[in-house]
C-alpha positions as CSV (number, residue, x, y, z in Angstrom):
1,X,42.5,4.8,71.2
2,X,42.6,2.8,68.5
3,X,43.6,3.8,64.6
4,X,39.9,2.7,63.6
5,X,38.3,4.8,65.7
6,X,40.5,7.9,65.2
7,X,40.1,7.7,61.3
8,X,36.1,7.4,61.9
9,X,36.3,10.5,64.2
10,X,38.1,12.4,61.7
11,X,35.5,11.3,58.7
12,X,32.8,12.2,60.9
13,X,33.3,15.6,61.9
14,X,32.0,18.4,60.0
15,X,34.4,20.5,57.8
16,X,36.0,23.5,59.7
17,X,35.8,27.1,58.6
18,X,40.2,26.8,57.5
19,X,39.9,23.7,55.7
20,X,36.6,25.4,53.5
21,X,39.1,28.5,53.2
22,X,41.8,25.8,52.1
23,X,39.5,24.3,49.6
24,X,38.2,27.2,48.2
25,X,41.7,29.3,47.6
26,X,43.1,26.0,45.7
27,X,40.1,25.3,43.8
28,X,39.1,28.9,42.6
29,X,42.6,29.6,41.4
30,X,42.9,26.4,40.1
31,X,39.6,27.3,38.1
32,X,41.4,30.7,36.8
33,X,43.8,28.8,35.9
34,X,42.4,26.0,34.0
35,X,40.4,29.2,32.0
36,X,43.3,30.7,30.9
37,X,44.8,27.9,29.7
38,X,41.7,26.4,27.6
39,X,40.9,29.8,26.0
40,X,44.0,29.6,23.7
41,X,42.8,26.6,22.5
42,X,38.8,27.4,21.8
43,X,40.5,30.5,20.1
44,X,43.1,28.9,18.1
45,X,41.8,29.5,14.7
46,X,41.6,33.2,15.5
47,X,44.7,33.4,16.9
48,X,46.5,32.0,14.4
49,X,45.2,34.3,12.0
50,X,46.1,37.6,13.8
51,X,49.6,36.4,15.1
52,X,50.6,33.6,12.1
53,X,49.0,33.8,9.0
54,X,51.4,36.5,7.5
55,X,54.2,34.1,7.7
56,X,55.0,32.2,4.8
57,X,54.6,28.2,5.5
58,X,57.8,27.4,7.2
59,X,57.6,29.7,9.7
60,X,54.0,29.6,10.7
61,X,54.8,25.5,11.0
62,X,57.7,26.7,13.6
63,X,54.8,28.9,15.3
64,X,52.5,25.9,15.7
65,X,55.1,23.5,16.7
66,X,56.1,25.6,19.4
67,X,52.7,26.3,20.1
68,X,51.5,23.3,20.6
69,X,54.6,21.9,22.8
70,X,53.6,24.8,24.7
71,X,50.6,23.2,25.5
72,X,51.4,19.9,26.1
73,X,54.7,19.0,26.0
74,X,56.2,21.7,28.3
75,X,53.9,20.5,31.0
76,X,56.1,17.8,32.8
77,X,58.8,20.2,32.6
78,X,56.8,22.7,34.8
79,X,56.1,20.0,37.0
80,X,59.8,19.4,37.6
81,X,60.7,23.0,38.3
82,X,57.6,24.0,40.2
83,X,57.3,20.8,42.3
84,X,61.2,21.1,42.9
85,X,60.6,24.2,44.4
86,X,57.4,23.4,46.0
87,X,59.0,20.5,48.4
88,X,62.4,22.9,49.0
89,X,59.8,26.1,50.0
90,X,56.9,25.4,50.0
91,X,53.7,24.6,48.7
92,X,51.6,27.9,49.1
93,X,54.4,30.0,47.9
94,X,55.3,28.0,44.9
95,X,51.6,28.1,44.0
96,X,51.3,31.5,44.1
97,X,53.9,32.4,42.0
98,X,52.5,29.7,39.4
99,X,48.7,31.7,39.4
100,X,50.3,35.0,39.0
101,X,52.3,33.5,36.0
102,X,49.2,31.8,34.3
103,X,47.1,34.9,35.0
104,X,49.5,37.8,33.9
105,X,50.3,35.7,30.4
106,X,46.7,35.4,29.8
107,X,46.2,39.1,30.3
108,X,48.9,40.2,28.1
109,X,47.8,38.5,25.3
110,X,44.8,40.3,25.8
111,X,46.6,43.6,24.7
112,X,49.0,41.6,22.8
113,X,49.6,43.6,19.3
114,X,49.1,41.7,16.3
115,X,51.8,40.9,13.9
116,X,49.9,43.1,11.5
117,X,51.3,45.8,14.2
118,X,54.7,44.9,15.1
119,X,55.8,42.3,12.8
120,X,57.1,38.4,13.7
121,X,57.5,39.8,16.9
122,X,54.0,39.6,18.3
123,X,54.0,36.3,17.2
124,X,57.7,35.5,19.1
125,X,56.2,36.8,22.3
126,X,52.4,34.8,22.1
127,X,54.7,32.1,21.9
128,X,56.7,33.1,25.2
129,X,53.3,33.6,27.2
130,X,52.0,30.1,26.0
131,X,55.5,28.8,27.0
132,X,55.1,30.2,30.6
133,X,51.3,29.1,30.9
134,X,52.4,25.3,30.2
135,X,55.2,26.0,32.8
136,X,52.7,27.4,35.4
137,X,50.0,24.8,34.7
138,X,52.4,22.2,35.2
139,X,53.2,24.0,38.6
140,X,49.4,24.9,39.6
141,X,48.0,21.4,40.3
142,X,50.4,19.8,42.1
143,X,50.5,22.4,44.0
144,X,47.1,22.4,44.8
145,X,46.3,19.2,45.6
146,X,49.1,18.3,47.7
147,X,47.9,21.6,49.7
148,X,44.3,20.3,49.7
149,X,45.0,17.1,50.9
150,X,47.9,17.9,53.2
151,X,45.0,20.0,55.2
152,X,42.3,17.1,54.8
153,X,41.7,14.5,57.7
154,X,42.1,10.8,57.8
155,X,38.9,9.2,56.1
156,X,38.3,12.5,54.3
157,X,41.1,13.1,51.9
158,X,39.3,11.9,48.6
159,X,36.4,13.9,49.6
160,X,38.5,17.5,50.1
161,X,40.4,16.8,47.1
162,X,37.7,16.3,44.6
163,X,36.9,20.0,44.8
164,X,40.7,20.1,43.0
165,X,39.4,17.7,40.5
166,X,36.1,19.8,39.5
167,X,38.4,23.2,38.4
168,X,39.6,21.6,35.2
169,X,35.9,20.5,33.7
170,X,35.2,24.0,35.2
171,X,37.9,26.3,33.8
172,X,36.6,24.7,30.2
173,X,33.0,25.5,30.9
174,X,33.6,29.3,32.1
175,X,35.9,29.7,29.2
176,X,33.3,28.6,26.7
177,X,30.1,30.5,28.8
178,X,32.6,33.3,28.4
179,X,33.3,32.8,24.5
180,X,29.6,32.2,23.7
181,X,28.2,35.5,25.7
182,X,31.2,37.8,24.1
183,X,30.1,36.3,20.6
184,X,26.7,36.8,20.9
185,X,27.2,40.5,22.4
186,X,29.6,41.8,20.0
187,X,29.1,40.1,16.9
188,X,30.6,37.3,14.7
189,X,32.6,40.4,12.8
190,X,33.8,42.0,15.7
191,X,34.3,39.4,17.9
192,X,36.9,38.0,15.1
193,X,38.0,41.7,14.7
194,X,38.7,42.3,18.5
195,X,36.3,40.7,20.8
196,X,38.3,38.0,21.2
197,X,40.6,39.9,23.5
198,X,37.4,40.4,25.9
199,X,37.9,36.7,27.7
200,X,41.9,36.9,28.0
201,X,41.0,40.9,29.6
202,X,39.0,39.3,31.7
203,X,41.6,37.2,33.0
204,X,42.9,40.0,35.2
205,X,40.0,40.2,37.8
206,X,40.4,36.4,38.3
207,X,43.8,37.0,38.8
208,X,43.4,39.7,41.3
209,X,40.2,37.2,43.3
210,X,43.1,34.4,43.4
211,X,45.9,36.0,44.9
212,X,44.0,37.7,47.0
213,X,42.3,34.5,48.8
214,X,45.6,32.4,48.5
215,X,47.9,35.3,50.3
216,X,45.2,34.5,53.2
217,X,46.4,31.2,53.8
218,X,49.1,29.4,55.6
219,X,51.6,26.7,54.6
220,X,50.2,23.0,54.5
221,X,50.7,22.2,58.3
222,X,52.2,18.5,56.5
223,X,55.0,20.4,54.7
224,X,55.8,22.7,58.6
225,X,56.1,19.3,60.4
226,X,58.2,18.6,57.8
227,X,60.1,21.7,58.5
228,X,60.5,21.7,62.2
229,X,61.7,18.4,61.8
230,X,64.2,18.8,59.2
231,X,63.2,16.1,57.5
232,X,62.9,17.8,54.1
233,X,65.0,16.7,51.4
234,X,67.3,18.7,49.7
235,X,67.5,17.3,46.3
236,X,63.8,16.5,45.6
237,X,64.5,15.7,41.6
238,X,67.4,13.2,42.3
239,X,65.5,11.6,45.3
240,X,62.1,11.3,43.7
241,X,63.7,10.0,40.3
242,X,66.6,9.1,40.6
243,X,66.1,6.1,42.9
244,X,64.4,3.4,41.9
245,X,62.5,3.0,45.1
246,X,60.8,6.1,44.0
247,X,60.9,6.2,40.2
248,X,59.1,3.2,40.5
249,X,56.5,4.4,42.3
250,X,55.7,7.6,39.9
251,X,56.0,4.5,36.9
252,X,53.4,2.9,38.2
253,X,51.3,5.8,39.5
254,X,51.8,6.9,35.5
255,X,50.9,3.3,33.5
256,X,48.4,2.4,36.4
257,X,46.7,5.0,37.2
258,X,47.2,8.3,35.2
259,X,47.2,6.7,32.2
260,X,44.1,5.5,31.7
261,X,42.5,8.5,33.5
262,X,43.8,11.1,30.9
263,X,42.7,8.9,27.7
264,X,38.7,8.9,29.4
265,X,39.3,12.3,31.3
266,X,39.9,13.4,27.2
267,X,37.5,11.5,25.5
268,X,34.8,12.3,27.2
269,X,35.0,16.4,27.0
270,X,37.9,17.1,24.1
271,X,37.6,14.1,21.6
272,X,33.3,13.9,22.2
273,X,33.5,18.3,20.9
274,X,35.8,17.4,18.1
275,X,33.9,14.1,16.7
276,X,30.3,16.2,17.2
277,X,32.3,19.0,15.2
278,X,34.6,17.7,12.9
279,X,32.8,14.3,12.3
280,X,29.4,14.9,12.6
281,X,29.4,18.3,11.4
282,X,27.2,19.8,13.7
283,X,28.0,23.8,14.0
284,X,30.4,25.2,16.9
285,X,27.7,27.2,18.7
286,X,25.6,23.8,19.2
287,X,28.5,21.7,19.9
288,X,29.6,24.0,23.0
289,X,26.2,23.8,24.1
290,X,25.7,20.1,24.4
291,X,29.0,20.1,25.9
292,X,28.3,22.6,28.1
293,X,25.3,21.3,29.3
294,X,26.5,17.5,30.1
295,X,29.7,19.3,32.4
296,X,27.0,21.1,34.7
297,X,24.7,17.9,34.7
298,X,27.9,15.8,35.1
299,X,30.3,17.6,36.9
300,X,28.9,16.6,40.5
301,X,30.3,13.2,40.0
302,X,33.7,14.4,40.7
303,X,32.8,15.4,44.4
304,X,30.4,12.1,44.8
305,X,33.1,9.9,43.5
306,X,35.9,11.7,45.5
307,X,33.7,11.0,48.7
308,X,33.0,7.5,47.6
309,X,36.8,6.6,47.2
310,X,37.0,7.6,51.3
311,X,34.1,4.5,51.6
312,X,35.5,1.9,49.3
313,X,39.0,3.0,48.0
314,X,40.8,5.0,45.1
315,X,41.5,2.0,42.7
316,X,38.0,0.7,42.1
317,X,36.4,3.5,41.2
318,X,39.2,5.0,39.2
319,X,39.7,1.7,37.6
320,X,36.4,0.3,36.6
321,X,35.8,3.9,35.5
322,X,38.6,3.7,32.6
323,X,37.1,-0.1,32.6
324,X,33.0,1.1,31.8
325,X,34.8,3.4,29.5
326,X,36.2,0.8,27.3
327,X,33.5,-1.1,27.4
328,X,30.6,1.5,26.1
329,X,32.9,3.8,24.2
330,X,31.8,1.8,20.8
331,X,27.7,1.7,21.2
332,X,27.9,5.7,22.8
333,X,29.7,7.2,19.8
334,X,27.8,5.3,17.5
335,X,24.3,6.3,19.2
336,X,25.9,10.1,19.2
337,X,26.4,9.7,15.7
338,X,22.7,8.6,14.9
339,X,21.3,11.1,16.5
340,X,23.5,14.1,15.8
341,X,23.4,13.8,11.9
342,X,21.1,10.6,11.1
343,X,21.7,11.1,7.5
344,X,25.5,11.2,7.8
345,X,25.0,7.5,9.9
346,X,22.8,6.4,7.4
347,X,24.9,7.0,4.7
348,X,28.1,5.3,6.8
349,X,25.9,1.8,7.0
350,X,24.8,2.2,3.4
351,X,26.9,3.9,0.7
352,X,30.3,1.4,0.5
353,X,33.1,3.6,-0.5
354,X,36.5,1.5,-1.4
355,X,40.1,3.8,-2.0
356,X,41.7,1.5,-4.4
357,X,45.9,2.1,-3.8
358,X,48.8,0.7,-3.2
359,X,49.2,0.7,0.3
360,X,52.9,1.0,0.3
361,X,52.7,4.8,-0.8
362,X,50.3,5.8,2.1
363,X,51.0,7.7,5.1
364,X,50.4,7.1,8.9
365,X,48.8,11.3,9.0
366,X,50.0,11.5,12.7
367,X,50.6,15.3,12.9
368,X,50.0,16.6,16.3
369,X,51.1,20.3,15.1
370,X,49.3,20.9,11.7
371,X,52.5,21.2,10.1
372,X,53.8,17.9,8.2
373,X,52.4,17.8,4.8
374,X,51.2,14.6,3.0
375,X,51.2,15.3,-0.5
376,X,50.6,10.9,-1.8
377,X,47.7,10.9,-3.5
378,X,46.6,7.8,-1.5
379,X,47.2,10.6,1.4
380,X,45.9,13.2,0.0
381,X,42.7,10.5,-0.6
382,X,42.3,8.9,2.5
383,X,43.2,12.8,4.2
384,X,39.9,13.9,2.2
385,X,37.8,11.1,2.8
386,X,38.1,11.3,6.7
387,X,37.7,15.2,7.1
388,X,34.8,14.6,4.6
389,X,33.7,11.6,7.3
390,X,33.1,9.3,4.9
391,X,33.6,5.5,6.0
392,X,35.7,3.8,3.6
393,X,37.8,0.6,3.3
394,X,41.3,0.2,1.4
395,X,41.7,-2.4,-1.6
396,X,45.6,-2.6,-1.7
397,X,46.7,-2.7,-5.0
398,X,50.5,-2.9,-5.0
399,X,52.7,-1.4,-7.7
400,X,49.8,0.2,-9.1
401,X,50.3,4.1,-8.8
402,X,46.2,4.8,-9.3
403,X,44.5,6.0,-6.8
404,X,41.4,5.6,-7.1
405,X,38.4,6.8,-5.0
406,X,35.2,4.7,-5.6
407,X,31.3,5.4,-4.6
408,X,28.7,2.8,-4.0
409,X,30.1,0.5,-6.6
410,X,29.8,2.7,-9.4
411,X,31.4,6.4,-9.4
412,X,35.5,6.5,-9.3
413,X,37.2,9.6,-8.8
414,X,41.1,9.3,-9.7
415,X,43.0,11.4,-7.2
416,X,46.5,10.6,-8.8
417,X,47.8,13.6,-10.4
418,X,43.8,15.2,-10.5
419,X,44.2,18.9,-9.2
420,X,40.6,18.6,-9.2
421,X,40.1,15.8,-7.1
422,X,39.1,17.7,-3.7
423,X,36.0,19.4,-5.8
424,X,35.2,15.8,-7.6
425,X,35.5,13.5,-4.6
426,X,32.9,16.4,-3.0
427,X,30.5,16.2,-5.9
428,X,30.3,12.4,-6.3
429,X,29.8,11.9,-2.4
430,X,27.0,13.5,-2.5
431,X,25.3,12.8,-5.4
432,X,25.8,9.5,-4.0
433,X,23.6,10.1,-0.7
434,X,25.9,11.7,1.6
435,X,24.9,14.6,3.1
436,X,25.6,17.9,2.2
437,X,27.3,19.7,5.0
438,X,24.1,21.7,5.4
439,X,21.4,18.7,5.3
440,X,18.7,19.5,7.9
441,X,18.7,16.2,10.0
442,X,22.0,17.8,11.9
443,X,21.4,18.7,15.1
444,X,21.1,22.6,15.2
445,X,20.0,24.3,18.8
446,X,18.9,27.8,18.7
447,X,19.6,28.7,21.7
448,X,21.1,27.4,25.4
449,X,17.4,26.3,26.6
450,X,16.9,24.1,23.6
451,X,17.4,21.1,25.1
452,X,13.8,19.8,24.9
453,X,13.3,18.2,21.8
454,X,14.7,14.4,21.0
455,X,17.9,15.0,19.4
456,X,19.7,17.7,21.9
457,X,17.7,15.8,25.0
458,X,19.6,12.4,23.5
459,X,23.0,14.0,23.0
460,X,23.0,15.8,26.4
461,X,22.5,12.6,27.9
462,X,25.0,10.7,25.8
463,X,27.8,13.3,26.6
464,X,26.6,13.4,30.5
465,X,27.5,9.9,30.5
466,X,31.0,10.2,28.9
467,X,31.5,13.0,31.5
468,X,30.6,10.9,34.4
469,X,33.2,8.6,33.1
470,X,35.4,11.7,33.5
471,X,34.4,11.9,37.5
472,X,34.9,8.2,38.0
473,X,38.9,8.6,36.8
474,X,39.6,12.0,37.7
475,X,37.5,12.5,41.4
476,X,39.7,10.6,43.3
477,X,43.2,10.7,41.5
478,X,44.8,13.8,43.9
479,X,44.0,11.9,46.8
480,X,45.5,8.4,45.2
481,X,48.8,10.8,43.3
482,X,49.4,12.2,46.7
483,X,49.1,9.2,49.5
484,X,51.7,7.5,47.0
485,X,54.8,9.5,48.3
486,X,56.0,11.0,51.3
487,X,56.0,14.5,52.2
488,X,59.5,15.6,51.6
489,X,59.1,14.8,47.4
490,X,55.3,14.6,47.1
491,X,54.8,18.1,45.1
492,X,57.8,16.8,42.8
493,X,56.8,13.1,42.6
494,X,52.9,13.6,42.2
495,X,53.2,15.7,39.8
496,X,55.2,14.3,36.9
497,X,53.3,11.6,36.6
498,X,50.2,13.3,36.1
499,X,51.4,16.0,33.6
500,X,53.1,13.5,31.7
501,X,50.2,11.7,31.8
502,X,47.2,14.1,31.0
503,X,49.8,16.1,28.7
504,X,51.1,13.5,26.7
505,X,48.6,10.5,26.8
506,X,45.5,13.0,26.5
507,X,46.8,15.9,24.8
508,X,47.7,13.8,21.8
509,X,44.6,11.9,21.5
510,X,42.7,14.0,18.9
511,X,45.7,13.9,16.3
512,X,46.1,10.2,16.9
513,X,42.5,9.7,16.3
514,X,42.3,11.3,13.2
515,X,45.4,9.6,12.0
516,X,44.1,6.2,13.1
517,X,40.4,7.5,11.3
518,X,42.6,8.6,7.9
519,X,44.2,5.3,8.1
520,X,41.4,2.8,8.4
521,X,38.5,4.8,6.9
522,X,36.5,4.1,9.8
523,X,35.4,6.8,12.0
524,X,34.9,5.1,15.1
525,X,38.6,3.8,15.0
526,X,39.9,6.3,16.6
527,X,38.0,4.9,19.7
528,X,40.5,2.2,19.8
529,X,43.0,4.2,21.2
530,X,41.9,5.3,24.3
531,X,40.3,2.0,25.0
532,X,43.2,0.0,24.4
533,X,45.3,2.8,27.0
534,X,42.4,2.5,29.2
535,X,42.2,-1.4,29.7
536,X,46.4,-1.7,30.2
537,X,45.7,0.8,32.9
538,X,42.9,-1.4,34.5
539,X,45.2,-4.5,34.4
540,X,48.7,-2.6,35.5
541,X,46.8,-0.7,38.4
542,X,45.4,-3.9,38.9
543,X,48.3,-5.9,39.6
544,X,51.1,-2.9,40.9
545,X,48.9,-0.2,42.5
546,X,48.2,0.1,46.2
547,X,44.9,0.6,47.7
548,X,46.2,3.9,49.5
549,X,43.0,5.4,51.2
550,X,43.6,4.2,54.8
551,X,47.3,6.2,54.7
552,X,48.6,8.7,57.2
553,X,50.5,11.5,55.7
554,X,51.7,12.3,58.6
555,X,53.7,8.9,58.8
556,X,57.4,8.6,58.3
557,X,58.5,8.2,54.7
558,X,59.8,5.3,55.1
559,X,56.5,3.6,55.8
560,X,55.3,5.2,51.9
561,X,55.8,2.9,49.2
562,X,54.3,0.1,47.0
563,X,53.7,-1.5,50.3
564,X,50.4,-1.7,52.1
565,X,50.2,2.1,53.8
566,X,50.3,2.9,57.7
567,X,46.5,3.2,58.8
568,X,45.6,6.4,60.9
569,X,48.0,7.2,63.4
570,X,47.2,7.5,67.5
């Protein structure tokens, strides 16, 4: 029988009752995990004040340093130590472990005492927890996608893997569904006072739904043949990395693939709520609402883009979805901004403001943790300007040490030595025509069915098309991460790559955009950076990346690599 006819056969036949038991046991608990992980950042602010604020300055910087690495940083490193472990034991196993991890560190900050109770000490062991949860995550999906697609057919892979790809946009919008119905149960007061503990509880019964479906399953029958055969290796880290057959391969999967997916797969959900929020202005009960909206009107795409890459291939899709991203990135934000606070767009195309400094004595404001300090006056201008959103261009003026701040070609505010200047600059904006943070043209929605007037119908459908973007890049990158590498290093080597990738890449987007914003004075310019990422992507995945949707995981690993893949076997 030929390959072509075995790889149609396998497409064509319905899903069996394992693989939906497969599916569903990676892709719940990847969901639980992805909730955990996301409600320490929607609760940040509140969390910092019950475990941080007591400190004095130096130590609460320490707090959010190590908080933040946490995060993001300490991602790849899970990847190491889970995938490791994951191609020496086991992918089912390893995954396990990383879901109880995630799960129990949620819950325990849910009972957590405050440092109000026991001192620097709560705040020592939040930090442990949200070290162990970046560890986990960086575990949890490479776990479950090589164990997802490790199960899948021939022909179907992209398909059964997309189900993966949906558990991230998913643990966001459960943990924000959560935080909104716990806000408006409780109360504003005692939600801050100790209704925020409700969500991490919650975490427990999650927990106990996940290990109980994955203890039902069996070991990826990809990673057994594996076994029987002794093919395994027994140095996954060394193999996978440390020879450059390999390393190149995870490079590549990184600048050509990953890359570019976790600048849009960011954009389009993290950057889109922080520009309606800290940009626009528009109030943090609205904001979650439009964003929840366009992630269950968008959030099919991942599963219709994961079957189309089984039709036409991983790299187009993935690739001219980074490539429409660059593209319309500009004319979206732009129409957001319009219709989210028309005054405040107005005002950008209308009032000139000009910071008048010597450039030499301003700052790049790159600070990822909140805890540099930029005390210039051209910083401490340009840092008020941007969270003021004001649009602004720089005269440079060098060896002149005046700052000087001016509106609409006639009001100047001085901001060097002016301990005033915060409340001045405020003042003259707005009796200039800016809005006032309050002005009634923001878009305000009352409630979650509000969506049928012009300006929350517009935005809805502005940020459903940033989060079809998001399905484009991330549907079909398990199935492309794992047909890259062979069996015996695949949890190690798909892994890296990605966490690097979405940690790094994406998780510093929001403070590189605001530095790039503080910089310039124009608040689109943070746009610039993941369109610039996104494009290099679309020409190195271009040129480097193989189309890998016709490979058999089953094939012998030597027949894995940059290389055109094996088709189905015989």
């Amino acid at each position: 029988m030929s390959t072509t006819t075995v790889g149609a056969a396998s497409a064509a036949r319905p899903m069996t009752q394992e693989e939906r038991k497969v599916i569903l046991a990676s892709s719940l608990g990847t969901v639980f995990e992805w909730y955990d992980f996301y409600l320490y950042g929607s609760l940040a602010g509140i969390i910092a004040v019950k475990f941080f604020s007591q400190f004095p300055e130096g130590t609460r910087n320490i707090f959010a340093l190590l908080a933040f690495a946490a995060g993001f940083l300490v991602r790849p490193f899970g990847a190491l130590v889970f995938g490791r472990l994951g191609d020496l034991v086991g992918r089912k196993y390893t995954f396990l472990v990383t879901i109880v991890i995630m799960g129990a560190s949620t819950f325990i900050v849910g009972i957590l005492p405050t440092s109000d109770q026991i001192g620097i000490t709560a705040a020592v062991i939040l930090i442990v927890l949200r070290c162990l949860q970046g560890l986990a995550l960086g575990g949890e999906y490479g776990g479950a996608a090589t164990y997802v697609a490790e199960h899948a057919p021939n022909g179907r892979r992209g398909f059964y893997t997309s189900f993966i790809q949906i558990t991230a946009t998913a643990g966001l919008f459960l943990s924000l569904l959560v935080i909104l119905f716990t806000r408006q149960i409780v109360g504003e007061a005692a939600f801050a006072d100790w209704g925020w503990r409700v969500p991490f509880l919650l975490s427990i019964l999650l927990l106990a739904v996940s290990i109980w479906i994955r203890m039902q399953m069996q070991e990826s029958p990809a990673f057994k043949k594996m076994k029987e055969e002794g093919t395994g290796s027994k140095a996954p880290l060394s193999e996978a990395f440390g020879q450059w057959k390999n390393a190149k391969i995870a490079l590549f999967a990184l600048l050509g693939l990953v890359m570019g997916q976790a600048v849009v797969w960011y954009t389009g959900q993290f950057y889109a709520l922080f520009f309606l929020g800290s940009v626009l202005k528009v109030d943090i009960f609205t904001t979650n609402l439009l964003i929840a909206w366009s992630l269950l009107l968008g959030s099919g795409g991942f599963v219709l883009f994961g079957w189309l890459s089984d039709k036409i291939g991983r790299k187009p899709i993935i690739l001219g979805g980074c490539l429409l991203a660059a593209l319309t990135y500009f004319p979206l934000f732009k129409l957001m901004s319009a219709e989210a606070n028309p005054a405040l767009a107005a005002a950008h195309a209308n009032i000139p403001v000009v910071l008048e400094a010597d450039r030499s004595g301003c700052s790049f404001q790159f600070n990822p943790t909140g805890t540099a300090r930029f005390t210039q006056p051209c910083d401490v201008a340009k840092a008020a300007l941007a969270r003021a959103s004001v649009n602004y261009t720089v005269q440079d003026r060098p060896g002149n040490p005046a700052v000087t701040v001016r509106i609409n070609n006639n009001t100047a505010v001085e901001a060097a030595n002016n301990p005033a200047f915060a409340t001045q600059l405020a003042a003259a904006i707005t009796a200039s025509g800016y809005p006032a943070a309050s002005n009634p043209t923001v878009v305000k929605m009352s409630g979650p069915f509000d969506i049928f007037r012009e300006q929350p119908a517009v935005l809805i459908g502005i940020l459903t098309i940033l989060v079809i973007y998001v399905t484009m890049v991330y549907g079909p990158i398990a199935a492309a991460l794992v047909e890259m590498f062979p069996t015996r290093i695949r949890y190690t080597s798909m892994s890296l790559p990605y966490h690097i990738g979405n940690g790094w890449f994406g998780g510093l987007m929001p403070a590189t955009a605001f530095a790039m914003i503080a910089q310039t004075g124009d608040v689109y310019y943070g746009l610039w950076y993941p369109i610039v990422i996104a494009l290099a992507t679309v020409v190195i995945g271009f040129f480097f990346v193989p189309e890998t949707k016709d490979r058999d995981l089953f094939a012998a690993d030597d027949s894995i690599g940059l290389g055109a893949g094996r088709a189905s076997r015989t």
